[in-house]
C-alpha positions in Angstrom: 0.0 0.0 0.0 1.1 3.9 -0.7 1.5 5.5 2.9 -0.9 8.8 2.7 -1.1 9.4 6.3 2.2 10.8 7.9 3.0 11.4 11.6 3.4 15.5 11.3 -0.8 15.6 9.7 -2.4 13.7 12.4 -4.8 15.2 15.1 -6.4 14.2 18.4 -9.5 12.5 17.1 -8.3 11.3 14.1 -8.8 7.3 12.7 -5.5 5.9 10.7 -4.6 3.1 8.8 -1.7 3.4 7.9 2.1 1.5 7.7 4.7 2.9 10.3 8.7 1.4 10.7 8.6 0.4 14.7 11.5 1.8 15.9 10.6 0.8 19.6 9.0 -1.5 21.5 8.4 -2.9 24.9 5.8 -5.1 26.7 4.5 -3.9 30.0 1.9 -4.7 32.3 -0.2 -1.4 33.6 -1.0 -0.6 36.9 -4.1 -3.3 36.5 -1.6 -5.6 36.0 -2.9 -6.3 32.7 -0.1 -6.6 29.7 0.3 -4.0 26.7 2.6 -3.2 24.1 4.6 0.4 23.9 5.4 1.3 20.5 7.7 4.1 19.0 6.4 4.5 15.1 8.1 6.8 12.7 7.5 8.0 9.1 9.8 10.6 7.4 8.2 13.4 9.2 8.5 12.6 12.8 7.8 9.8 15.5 4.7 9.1 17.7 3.9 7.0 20.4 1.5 3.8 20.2 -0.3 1.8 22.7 -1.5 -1.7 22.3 -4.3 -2.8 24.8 -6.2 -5.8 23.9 -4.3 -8.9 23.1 -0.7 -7.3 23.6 0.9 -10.8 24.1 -0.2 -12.4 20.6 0.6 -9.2 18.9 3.8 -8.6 20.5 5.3 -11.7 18.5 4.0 -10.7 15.1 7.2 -8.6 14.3 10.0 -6.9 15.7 11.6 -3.7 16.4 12.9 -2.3 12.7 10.0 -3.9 10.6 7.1 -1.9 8.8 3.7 -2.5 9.7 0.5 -1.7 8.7 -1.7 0.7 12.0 -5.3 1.2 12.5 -6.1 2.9 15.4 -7.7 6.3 17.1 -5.1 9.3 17.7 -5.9 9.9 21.6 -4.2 13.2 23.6 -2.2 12.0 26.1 -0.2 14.3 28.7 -0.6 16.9 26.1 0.9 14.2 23.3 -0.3 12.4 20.9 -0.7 9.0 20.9 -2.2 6.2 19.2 -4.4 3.8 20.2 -4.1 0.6 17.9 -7.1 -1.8 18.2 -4.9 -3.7 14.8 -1.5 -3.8 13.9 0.3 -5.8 11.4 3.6 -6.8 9.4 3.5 -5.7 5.7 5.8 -6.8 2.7 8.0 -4.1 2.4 9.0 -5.0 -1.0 6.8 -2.9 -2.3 7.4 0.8 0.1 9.6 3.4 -0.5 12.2 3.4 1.9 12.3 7.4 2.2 9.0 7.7 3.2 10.3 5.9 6.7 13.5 7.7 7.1 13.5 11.2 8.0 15.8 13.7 6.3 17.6 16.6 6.1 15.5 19.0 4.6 18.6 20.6 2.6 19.6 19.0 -1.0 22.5 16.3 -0.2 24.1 16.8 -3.1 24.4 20.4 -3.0 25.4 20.3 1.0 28.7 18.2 -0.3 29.4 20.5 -3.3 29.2 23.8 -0.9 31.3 21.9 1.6 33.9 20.5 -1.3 34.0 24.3 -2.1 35.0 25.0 0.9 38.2 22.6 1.1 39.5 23.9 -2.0 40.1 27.1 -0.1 42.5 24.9 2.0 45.6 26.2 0.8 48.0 24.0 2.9 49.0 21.2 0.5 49.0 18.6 2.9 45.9 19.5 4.4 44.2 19.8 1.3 45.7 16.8 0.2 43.9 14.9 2.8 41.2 16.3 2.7 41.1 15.1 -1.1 42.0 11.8 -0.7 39.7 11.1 2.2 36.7 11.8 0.1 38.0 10.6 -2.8 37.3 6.8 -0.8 34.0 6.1 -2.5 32.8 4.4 1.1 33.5 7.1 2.9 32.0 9.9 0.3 28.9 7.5 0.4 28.4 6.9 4.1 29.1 10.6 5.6 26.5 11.8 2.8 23.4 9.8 3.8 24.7 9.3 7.9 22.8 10.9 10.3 25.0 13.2 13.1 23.5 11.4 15.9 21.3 9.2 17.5 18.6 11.7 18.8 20.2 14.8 20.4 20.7 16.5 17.0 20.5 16.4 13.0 19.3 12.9 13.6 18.2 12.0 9.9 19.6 11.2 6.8 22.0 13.6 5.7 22.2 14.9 9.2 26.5 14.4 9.5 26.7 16.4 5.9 24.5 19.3 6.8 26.2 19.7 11.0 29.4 19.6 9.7 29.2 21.8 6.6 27.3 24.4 9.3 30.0 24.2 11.7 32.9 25.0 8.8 30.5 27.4 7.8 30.7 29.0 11.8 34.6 28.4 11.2 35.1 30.2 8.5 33.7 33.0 9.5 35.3 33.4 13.0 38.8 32.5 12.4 39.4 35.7 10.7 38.1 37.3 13.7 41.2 36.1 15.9 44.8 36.5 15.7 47.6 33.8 15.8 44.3 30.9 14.4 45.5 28.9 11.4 42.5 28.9 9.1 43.7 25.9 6.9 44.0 23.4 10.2 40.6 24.9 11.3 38.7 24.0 8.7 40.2 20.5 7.9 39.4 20.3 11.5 36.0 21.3 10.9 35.4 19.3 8.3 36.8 15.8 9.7 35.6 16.0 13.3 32.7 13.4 13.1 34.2 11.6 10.1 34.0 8.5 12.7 30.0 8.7 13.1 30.2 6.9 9.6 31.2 3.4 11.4 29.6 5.1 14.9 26.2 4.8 13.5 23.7 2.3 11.3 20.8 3.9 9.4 19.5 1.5 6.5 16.4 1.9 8.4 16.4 2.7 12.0 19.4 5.3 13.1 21.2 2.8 15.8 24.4 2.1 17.5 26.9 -0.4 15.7 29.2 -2.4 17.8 32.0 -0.1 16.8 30.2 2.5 17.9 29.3 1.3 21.4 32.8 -0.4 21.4 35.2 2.4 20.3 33.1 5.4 19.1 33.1 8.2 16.8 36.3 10.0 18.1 38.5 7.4 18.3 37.5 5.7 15.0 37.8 9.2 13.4 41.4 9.5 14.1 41.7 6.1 13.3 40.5 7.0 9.7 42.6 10.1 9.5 45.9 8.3 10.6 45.4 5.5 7.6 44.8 7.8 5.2 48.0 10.1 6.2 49.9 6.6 6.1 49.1 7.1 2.5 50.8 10.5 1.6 54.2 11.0 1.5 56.2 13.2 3.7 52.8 14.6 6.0 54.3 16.8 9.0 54.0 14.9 11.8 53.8 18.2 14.1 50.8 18.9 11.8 49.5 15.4 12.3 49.3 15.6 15.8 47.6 19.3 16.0 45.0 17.4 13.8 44.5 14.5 15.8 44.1 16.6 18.8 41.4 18.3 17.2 39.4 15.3 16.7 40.0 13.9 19.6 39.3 17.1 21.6 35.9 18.3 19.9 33.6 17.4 22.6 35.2 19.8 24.9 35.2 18.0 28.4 36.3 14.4 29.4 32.7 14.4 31.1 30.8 14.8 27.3 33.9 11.7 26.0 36.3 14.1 24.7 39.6 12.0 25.7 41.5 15.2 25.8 39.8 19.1 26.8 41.7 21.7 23.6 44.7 22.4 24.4 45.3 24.6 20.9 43.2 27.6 19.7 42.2 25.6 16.5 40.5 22.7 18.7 38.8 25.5 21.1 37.1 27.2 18.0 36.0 23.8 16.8 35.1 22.6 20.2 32.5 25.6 20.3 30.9 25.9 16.9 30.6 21.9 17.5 28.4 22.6 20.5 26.7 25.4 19.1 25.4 24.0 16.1 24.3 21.1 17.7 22.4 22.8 20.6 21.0 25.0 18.1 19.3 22.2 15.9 18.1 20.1 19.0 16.4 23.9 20.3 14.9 23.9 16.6 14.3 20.9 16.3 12.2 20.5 19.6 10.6 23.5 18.9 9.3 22.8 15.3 7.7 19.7 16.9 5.5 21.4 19.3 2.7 21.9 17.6 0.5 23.2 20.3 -0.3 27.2 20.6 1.6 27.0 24.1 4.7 29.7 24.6 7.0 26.8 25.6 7.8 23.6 24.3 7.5 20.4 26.4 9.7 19.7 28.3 13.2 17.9 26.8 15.1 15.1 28.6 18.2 15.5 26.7 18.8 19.2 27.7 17.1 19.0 30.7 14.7 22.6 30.0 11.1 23.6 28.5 12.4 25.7 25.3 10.5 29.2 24.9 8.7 29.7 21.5 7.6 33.0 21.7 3.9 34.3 21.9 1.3 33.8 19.8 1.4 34.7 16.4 -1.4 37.9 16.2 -3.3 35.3 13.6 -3.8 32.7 16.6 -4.6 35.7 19.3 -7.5 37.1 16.7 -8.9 33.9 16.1 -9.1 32.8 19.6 -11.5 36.4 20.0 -8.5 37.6 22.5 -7.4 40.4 20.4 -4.4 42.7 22.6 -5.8 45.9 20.1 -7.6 48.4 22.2 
């Protein structure tokens, strides 16, 4: 079946039948002691929540987390979030789906994103750096993978796409401060920029649901980065190993504190200046990204785990005040 009904159209009140990819489940027992089934559903324009009531055991073995099925159920508000109530849910050939429908994405042009970004490291004019930075993305697999991989999990640009468009933002943020300092080299900065997450390629499976690979729970993006760098400067003749080492301490620094699994806090002004437009870009998508999907009329966004804070949207848009016969004119 063609999906028509997606996540970001549906409203309390609403019946849908429709096919979802599960991206979470879990069988509980309520406070009746009766057993249901929790379910995390996704399309390509956001996740909601799902509850099975009646007959949660049987339907609990008809598929498993990372499969399509196909929903029917009421959209109920619960704690101010929508849920749905599924009185049927089933596993559908997927043969016959598009697979972008499921995955969200970034909602910039991927091909452009690397083009702007390529653009970029020509301005490298280091030769070494720039070589690098050439042969890196000259590996097909890599190209491939840091184009479609997401930059996280869940905390931010977690979609298709999502490590292309962070990391072109952040050289972006680069480029434009590290004419504001003295005593910064530029070149180092940017390849910096550019090769800090390089590792979430191998940190991070997203054929279909964005996960954790076992080198990414195992080793991580930091330390597979560098280990990606270091082969590929094996490769090139006569690299500076002072130059080399600045590098790796840039990667292996980026998350600032030992606390947030940086190895090493910057200890150079190029890996402080990527450190902070790291952070910055990726608080400011999560605060985006959390506010786009309030949909609510509320002033503040509910509340988010991750950053620990209710997000302010701003008042009412003067449409909403006039239609709701509150008008502030006098």
């Amino acid at each position: 079946m063609n999906k028509s009904v997606f996540v970001k159209d549906i409203s309390a009140g609403d019946k849908v039948r429709d096919v979802f990819l599960v991206t979470g489940k879990n069988l509980a027992v309520s406070q009746k002691g009766n057993p249901y089934l929790s379910l995390r559903l996704r399309d390509r324009t956001g996740e909601v929540e799902g509850r099975v009531w009646e007959n949660a055991l049987a339907v609990n073995e008809r598929f498993e987390r990372g499969n399509i099925i196909e929903v029917q159920a009421r959209v109920v508000s619960f704690r101010n979030e929508l849920q749905l109530s599924i009185y049927e849910c089933l596993p559908v050939d997927d043969a016959h789906l598009n697979p972008a429908d499921f995955s969200p994405a970034s909602p910039y042009d991927i091909e452009e994103m690397f083009e702007a970004l390529t653009s970029i490291m020509n301005t490298v004019e280091n030769p070494s750096l720039r070589n690098l930075l050439k042969t890196t993305f000259a590996d097909n697999r890599i190209a491939g993978a840091f184009k479609r991989a997401p930059a996280a999990k869940g905390f931010h640009h977690a979609y298709i796409g999502g490590l292309l468009e962070h990391t072109l933002s952040v050289v972006r943020l680069l480029d434009l401060i590290s004419s504001h300092y003295e005593d910064v080299n530029r070149d180092l900065i940017i390849t910096g920029g550019i090769l800090h997450d390089i590792g979430k390629i191998d940190e991070l499976s997203f054929a279909t649901i964005i996960d954790y690979t076992d080198e990414g729970r195992l080793v991580g993006h930091i330390v597979r980065g560098v280990e990606i760098i270091d082969r590929i400067i094996q490769q090139l003749s006569d690299f500076p190993e002072r130059l080399a080492l600045e590098l790796r301490h840039i990667l292996l620094s980026h998350h600032g504190l030992l606390e947030f699994g940086s190895p090493k806090r910057p200890k150079t002004l190029e890996a402080l200046m990527v450190n902070f437009a790291d952070d910055l870009d990726a608080k400011m998508n999560a605060f985006q990204y959390h506010m786009s999907g309030s949909s609510d009329d509320s002033s503040w966004t509910t509340y988010h785990r991750l950053l620990e804070r209710y997000i302010y949207k701003g008042p009412p848009s003067p449409e909403k005040v006039s239609d709701d016969g509150n008008s502030n004119q006098d």
